[in-house]
C-alpha positions in Angstrom: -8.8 -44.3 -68.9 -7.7 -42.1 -72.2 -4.4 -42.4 -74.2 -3.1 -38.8 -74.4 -1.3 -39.7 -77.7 -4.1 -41.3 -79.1 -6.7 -38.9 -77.9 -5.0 -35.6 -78.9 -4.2 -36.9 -82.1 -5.4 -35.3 -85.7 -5.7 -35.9 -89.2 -4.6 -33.9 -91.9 -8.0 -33.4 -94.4 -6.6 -31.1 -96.5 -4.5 -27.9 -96.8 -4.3 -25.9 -93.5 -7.2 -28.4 -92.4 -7.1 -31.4 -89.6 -9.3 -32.5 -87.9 -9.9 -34.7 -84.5 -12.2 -36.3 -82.5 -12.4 -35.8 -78.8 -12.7 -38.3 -76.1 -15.0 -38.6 -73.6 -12.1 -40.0 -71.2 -11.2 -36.4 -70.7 -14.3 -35.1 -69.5 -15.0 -32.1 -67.0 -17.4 -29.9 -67.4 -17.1 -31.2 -71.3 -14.0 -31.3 -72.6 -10.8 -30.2 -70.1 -9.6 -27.0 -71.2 -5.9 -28.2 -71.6 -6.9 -31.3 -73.6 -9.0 -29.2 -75.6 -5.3 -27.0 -76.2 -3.9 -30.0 -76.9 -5.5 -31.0 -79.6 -4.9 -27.7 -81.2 -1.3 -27.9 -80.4 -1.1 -30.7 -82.5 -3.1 -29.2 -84.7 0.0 -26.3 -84.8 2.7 -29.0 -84.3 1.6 -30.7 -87.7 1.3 -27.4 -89.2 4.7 -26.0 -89.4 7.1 -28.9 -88.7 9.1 -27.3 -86.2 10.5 -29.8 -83.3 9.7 -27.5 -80.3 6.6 -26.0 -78.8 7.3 -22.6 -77.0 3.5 -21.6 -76.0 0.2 -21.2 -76.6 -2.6 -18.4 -75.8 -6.2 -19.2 -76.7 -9.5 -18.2 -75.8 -12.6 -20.8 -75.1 -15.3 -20.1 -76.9 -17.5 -22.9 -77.0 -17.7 -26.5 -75.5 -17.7 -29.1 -78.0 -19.4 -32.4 -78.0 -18.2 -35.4 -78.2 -20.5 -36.6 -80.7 -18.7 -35.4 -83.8 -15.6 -34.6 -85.1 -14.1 -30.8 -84.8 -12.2 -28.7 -87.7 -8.9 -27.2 -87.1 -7.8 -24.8 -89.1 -4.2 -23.7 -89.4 -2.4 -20.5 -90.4 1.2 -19.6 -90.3 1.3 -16.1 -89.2 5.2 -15.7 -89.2 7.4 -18.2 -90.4 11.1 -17.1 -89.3 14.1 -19.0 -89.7 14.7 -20.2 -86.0 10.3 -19.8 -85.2 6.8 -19.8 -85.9 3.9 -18.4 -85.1 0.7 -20.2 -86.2 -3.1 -19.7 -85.5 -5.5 -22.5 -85.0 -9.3 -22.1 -85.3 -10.7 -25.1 -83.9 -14.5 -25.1 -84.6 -17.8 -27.7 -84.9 -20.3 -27.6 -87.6 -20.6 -23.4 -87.7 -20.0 -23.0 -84.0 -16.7 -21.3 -82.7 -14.9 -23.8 -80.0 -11.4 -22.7 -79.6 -9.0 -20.0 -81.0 -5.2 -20.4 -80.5 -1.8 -19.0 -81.0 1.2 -21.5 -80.9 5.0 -20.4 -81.4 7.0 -23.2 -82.1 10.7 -22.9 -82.4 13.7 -25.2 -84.3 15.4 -25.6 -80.8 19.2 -24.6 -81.8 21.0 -21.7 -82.4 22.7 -19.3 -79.4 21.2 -20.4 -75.7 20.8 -19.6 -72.8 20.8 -21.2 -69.3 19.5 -20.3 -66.1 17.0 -21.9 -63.2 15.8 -19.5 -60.5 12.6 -21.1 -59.2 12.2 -23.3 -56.3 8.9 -25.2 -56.5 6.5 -25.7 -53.5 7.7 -27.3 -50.2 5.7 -30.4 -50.0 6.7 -33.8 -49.5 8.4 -36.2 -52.6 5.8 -38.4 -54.2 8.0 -41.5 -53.0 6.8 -40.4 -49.9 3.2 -39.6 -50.3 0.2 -42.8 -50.8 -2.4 -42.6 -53.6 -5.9 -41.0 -53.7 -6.6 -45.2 -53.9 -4.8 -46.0 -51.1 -5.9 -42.8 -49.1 -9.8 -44.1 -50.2 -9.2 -47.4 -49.3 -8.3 -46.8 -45.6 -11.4 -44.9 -45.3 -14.3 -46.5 -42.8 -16.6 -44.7 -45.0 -15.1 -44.2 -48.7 -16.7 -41.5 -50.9 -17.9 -42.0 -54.3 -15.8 -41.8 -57.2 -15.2 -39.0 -58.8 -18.1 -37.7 -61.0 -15.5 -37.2 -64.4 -13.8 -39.9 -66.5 -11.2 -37.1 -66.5 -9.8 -37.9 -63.4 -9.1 -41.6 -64.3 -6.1 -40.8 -66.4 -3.8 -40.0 -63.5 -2.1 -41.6 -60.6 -2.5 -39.1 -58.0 -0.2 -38.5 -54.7 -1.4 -35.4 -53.1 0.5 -33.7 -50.4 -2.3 -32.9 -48.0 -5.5 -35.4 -48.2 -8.9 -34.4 -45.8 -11.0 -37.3 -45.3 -13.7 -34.7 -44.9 -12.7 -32.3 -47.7 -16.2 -31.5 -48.5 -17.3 -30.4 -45.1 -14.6 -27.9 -44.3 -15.5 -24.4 -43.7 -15.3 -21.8 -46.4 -12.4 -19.6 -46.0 -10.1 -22.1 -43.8 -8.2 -23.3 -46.8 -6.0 -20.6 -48.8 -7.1 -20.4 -52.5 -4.3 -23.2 -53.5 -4.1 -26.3 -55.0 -1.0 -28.7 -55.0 -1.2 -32.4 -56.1 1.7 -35.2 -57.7 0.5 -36.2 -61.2 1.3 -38.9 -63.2 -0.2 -40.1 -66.5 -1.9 -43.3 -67.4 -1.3 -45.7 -69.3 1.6 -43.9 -70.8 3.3 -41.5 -68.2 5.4 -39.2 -70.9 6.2 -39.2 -74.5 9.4 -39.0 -76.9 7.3 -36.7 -79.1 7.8 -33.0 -77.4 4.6 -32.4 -79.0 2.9 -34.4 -77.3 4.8 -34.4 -74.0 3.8 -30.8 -73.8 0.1 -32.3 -73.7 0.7 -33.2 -70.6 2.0 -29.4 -69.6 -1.2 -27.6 -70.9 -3.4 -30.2 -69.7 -1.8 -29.5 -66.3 -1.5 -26.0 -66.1 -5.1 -25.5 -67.2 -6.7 -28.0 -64.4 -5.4 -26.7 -61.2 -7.4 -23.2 -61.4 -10.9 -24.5 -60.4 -9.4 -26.5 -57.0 -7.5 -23.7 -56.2 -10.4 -21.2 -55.9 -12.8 -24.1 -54.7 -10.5 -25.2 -52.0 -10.9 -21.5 -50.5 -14.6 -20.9 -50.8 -15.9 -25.1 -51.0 -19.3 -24.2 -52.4 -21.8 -26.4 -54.4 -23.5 -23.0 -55.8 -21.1 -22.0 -58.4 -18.5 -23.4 -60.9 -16.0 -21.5 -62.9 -14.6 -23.2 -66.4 -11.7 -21.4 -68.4 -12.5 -18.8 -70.6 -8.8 -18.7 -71.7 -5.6 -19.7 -71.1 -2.0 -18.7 -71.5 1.0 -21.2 -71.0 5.1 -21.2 -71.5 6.5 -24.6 -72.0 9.9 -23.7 -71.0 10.9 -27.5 -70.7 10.4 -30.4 -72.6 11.8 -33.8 -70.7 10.0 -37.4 -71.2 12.1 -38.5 -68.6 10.0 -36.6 -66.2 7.3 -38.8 -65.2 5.9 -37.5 -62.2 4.8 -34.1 -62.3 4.0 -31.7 -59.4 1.0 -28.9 -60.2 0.8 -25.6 -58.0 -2.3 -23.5 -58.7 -2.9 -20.2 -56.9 -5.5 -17.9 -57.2 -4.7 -14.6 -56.5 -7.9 -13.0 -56.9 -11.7 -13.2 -57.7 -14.5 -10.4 -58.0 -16.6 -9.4 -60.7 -17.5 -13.0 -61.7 -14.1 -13.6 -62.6 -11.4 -15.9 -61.1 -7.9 -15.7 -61.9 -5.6 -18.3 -61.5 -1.8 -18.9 -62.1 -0.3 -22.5 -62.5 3.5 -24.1 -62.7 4.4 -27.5 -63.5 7.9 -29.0 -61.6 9.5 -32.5 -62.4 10.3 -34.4 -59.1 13.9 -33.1 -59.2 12.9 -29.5 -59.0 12.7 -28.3 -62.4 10.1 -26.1 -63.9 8.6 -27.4 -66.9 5.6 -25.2 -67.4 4.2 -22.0 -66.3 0.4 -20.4 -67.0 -2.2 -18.3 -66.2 -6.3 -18.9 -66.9 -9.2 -16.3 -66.1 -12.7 -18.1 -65.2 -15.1 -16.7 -65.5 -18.2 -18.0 -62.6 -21.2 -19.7 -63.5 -24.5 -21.0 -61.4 -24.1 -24.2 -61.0 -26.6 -26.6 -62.3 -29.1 -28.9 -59.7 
């Protein structure tokens, strides 16, 4: 189990330079898209000062190890009174891992309220028993999961198959619901690294989405970017509810949009993530 404070943490080296090193507690495929954001969020966060993320766009362009440290490099691209806009380059040794754009905002001024959403209708987590407890009343449990990444959760999904891997393609729609909460540390004072848990979120639930439509061991589809609005920050939301939907796939592509609710009905976080479909690996 990771510490997302710990984990997405970096070090200032020297001007417009951090750098971090990535944990193997969050990996998938190598190192999960969002935490991979994270980091250079932080990166961003450290950057200009500001007390409020707003979003991030950025573009995978490698998978890093997690055998040495990576380089982020920070630029401020425009620095207004009430925002800023910075660019991250995240690299390792001379190979490109990571380019981001971050706006980051003071958080007063005029504002605005509004809230026309309605999240998903799926059962409370008060109401819905763990992956563990789901596993545990199971005459013939499967293994666990094959990533460390999944260890950093408490999970509550709203539909559970016992037989999940032997459904017939096509039966499921391309969606993906599930109750989230971190471990050991379920949210975080710090809106910079609260919204860890927002990109981190919003980038994992495009994979299950398409998978639980087409359920095949032939293919897999990591991230080759990713786009998310944190539109709220709250540490007082602990459990967190992830919808992912894929709307379409062709061309080797996948696209996928996310949102992130609190358990009182709140969105937090919205995104979007193209994957882009790979052979999979015997």
């Amino acid at each position: 189990m990771g510490d997302l404070a710990r984990d997405t943490a970096v070090t200032r080296v020297g001007p417009g330079v951090y750098e971090a090193t990535m944990s193997r507690d969050w990996e998938i495929w190598g190192p999960q898209g969002g935490y991979v954001a994270s980091i250079a969020a932080r990166a961003a966060g450290q950057h200009c000062g500001l007390p409020r993320p707003a979003s991030l766009v950025g573009h995978f362009l490698g998978v890093a190890s997690f055998d040495e440290p990576v380089a982020l490099h920070t630029t401020t691209l425009r620095a207004a009174r009430a925002a800023h806009s910075v660019r991250v380059s995240m690299t390792q040794g001379d190979r490109p891992i990571f380019e981001a754009m971050v706006w980051a905002t003071t958080g007063d001024g005029p504002t605005m309220e509004h809230h026309d959403s309605s999240p998903p209708l799926v059962p409370s987590w008060r109401d819905l028993p763990t992956i563990d407890e789901h596993v545990a009343a199971m005459d013939d449990p499967p293994p666990r999961p094959p990533f460390p990444f999944w260890s950093n959760f408490e999970q509550r999904p709203p539909a559970f198959s016992a037989q999940w891997n032997e459904r017939a393609p096509r039966t499921h729609p391309p969606e993906w619901s599930n109750w989230l909460r971190f471990q050991p540390s379920a949210a975080f004072t710090d809106p910079w690294i609260d919204a860890c848990r927002s990109l981190i979120l919003v980038d994992v639930g495009s994979w299950p989405a398409a998978q639980a439509h087409h359920n095949t061991a032939e293919v897999y589809a990591p991230s080759i970017d990713l786009a998310c609005e944190l539109h709220r920050i709250d540490p007082t939301a602990e459990w967190l509810l992830v919808h992912a939907h894929s709307p379409s796939a062709t061309d080797g592509l996948v696209a996928s949009h996310q949102r992130v609710w609190s358990a009182d009905g709140r969105l937090l976080a919205s995104g979007v993530s193209q994957l882009l479909v790979r052979a999979a690996r015997r």
